[in-house]
C-alpha positions as CSV (number, residue, x, y, z in Angstrom):
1,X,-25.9,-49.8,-25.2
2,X,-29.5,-51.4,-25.7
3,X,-32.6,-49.0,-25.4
4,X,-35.2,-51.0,-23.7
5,X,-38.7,-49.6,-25.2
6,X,-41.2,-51.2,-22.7
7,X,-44.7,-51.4,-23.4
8,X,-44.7,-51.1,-27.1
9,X,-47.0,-53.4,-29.4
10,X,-44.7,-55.9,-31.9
11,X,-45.3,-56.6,-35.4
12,X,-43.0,-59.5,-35.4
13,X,-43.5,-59.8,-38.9
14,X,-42.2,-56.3,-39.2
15,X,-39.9,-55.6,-36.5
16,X,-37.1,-53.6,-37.9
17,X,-33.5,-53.9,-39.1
18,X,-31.6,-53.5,-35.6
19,X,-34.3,-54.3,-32.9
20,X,-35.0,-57.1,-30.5
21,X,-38.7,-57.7,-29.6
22,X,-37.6,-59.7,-25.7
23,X,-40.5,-61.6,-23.7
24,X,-41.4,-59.8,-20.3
25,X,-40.9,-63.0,-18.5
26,X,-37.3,-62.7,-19.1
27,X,-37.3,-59.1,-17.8
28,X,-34.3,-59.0,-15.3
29,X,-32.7,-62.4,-16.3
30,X,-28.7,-62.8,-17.6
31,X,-29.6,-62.9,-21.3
32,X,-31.8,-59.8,-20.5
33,X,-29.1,-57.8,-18.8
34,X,-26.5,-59.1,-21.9
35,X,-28.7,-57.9,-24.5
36,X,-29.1,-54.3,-22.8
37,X,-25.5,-54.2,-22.5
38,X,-25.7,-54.4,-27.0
39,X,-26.6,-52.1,-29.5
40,X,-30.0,-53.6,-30.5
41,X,-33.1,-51.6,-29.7
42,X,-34.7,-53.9,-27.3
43,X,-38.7,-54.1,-27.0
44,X,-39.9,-56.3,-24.2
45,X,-43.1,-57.7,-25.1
46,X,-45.6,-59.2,-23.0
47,X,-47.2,-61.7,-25.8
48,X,-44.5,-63.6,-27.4
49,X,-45.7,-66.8,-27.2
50,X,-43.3,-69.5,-26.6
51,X,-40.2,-67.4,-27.9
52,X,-37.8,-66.0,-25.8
53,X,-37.0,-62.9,-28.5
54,X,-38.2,-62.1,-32.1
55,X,-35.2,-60.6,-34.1
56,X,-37.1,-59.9,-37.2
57,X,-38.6,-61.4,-40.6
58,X,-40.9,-63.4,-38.0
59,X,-37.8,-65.6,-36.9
60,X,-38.1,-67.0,-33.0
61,X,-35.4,-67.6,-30.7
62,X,-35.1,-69.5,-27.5
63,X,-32.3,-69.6,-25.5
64,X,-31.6,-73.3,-23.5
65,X,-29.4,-72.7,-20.7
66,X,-26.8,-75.0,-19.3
67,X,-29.4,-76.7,-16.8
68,X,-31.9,-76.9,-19.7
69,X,-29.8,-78.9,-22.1
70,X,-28.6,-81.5,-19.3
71,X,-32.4,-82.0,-18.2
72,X,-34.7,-81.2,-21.1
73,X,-37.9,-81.2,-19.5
74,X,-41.3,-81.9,-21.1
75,X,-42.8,-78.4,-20.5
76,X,-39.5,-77.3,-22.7
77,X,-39.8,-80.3,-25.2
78,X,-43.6,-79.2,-25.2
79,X,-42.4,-75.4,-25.8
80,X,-40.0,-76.1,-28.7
81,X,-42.7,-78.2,-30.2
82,X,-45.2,-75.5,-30.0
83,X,-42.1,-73.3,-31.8
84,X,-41.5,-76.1,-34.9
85,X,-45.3,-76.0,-35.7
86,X,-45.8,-72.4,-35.4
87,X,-45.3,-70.1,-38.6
88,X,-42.2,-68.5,-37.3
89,X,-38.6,-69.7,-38.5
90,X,-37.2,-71.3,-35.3
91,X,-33.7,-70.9,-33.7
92,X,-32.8,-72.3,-30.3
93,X,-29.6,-70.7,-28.8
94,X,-27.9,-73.9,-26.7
95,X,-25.6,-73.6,-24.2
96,X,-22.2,-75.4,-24.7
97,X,-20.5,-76.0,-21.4
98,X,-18.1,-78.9,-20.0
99,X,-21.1,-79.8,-18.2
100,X,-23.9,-79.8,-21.3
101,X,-21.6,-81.0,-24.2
102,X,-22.1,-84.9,-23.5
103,X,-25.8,-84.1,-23.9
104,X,-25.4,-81.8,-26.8
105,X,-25.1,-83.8,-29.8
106,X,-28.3,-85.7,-28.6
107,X,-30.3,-82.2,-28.4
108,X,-29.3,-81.0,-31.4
109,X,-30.4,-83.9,-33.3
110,X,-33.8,-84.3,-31.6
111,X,-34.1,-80.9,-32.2
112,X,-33.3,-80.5,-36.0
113,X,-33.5,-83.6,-37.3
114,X,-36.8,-84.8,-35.1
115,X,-38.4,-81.2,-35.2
116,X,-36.6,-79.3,-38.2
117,X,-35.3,-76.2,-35.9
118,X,-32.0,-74.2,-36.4
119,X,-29.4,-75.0,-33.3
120,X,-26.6,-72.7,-33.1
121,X,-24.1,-73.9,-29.6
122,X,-23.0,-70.2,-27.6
123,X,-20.7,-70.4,-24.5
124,X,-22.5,-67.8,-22.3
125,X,-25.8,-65.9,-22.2
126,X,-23.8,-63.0,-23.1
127,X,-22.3,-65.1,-26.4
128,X,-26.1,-65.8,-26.7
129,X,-27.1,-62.0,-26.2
130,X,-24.5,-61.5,-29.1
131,X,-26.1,-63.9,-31.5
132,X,-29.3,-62.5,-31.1
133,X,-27.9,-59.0,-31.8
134,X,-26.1,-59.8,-34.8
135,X,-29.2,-61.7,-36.2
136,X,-31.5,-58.6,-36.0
137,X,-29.0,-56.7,-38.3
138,X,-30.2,-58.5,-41.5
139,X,-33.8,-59.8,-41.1
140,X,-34.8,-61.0,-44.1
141,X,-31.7,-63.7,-44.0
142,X,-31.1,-64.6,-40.4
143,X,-31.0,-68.2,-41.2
144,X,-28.7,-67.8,-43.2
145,X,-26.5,-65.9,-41.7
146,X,-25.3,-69.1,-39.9
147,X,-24.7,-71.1,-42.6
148,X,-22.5,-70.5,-45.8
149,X,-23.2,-73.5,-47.6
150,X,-20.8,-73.4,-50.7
151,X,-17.1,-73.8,-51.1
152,X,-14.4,-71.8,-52.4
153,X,-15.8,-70.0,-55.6
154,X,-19.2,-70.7,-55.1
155,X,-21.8,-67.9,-54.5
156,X,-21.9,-66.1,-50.9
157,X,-24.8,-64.5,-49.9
158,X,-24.0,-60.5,-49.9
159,X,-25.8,-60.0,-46.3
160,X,-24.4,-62.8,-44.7
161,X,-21.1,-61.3,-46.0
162,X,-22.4,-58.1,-44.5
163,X,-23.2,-59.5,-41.2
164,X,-19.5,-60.8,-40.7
165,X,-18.1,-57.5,-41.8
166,X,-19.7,-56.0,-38.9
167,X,-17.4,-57.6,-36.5
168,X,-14.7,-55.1,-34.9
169,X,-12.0,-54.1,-37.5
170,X,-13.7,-56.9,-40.1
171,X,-13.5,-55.7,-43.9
172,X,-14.6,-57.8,-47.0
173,X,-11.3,-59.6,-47.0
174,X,-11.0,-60.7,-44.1
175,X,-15.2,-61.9,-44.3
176,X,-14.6,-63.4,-47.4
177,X,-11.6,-65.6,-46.0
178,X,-13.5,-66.2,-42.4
179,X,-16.6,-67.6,-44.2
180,X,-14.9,-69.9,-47.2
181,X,-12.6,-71.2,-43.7
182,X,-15.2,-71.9,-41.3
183,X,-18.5,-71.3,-43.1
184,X,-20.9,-70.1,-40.7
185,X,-21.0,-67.3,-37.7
186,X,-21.1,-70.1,-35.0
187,X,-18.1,-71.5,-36.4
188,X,-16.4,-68.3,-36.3
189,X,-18.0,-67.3,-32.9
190,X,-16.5,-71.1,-31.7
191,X,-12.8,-71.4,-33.5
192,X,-9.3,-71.0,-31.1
193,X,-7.2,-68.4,-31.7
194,X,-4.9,-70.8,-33.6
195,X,-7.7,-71.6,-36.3
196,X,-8.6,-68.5,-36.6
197,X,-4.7,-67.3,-37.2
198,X,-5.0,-69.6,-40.4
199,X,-6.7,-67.2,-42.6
200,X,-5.7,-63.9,-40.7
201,X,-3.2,-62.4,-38.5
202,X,-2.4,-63.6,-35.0
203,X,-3.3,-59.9,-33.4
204,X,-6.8,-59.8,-35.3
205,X,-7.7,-63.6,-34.5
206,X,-6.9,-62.7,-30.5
207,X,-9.0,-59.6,-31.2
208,X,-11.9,-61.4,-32.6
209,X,-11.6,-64.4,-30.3
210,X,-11.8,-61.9,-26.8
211,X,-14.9,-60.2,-29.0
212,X,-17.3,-63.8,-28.9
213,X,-15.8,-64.2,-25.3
214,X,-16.3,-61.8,-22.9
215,X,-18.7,-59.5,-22.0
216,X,-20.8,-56.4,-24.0
């Protein structure tokens, strides 16, 4: 479970391996009660700026919730612009639901393309809360721990690698295979139990596809 360390200065440019630095607005919120539920150290923070959390290596996260990605506002427009001109590495959490996923795909691109930000889809401020835990593992390459951007035999980044092997009963097999199938967390985090069963067995894909689904 999360320990909450409330009114403690950040460093976000040196927040440790393993800790979450959470704005106070969000104090009592879903993605504040999924995050305590983790193993993250959680700091909330009254000075965050624009960000929802820091997770490390000066990399900001905000969370858009359902209601947010059907009607992005222009106080939030204004709020992720403030985020791709700032000197932090930006990642917006978005929140994938029957209801959001027409609007989705038009987000995303105004979001990366137009503003240069990293969008990674979740299903649930818990899958969000989940995210942001396992990017505070490995600070100095949370950006890439989404992405795997080779092919079969090309070079893996050893902390990515280490970040998927920390999923339950994960070893460097069964990373190795997850990434050169799917080639990213959120892919992983996102695949049926059938496309998952590919490059594993059926038992470990249900096990790793109840992990990204229900709660911590």
């Amino acid at each position: 479970m999360a320990t909450p360390i409330s009114q403690k200065r950040v460093n976000r440019h040196q927040l440790p391996a393993g800790h979450v630095a959470l704005n106070h607005k969000l104090k009592g919120s879903l993605l504040h009660q999924e995050l305590m539920k983790g193993s993250a150290q959680l700091v909330l923070e009254g000075d965050l700026g624009v960000v929802d959390c820091y997770t490390g290596c000066d990399t900001g996260v905000i969370f858009l919730s359902e209601a947010s990605v059907v009607n992005l506002t222009d106080s939030l427009q204004q709020k992720l612009n403030r985020l791709a001109k700032s000197q932090a590495n930006g990642v917006v959490l978005l929140e994938q639901t029957p209801t959001s996923s027409q609007y989705l795909l038009e987000v995303q691109e105004r979001l990366t393309i137009g503003l240069g930000l990293t969008c990674v889809p979740v299903n649930s401020p818990s899958h969000a809360a989940k995210m942001i835990s396992i990017m505070s593992t490995n600070g100095d390459s949370q950006l890439n721990q989404f992405m795997y951007r080779g092919g079969r035999g090309s070079s893996m980044d050893p902390k990515l690698l280490q970040t998927v092997m920390q999923l339950p009963n994960t070893g460097k097999v069964k990373a190795t295979a997850l990434l050169e199938k799917f080639g990213s967390i959120h892919a992983i985090s996102n695949a049926s139990i059938e496309e998952l069963a590919e490059v594993t067995s059926h038992s470990y894909a249900q096990q790793l596809y109840n992990f990204f689904r229900t709660p911590m």
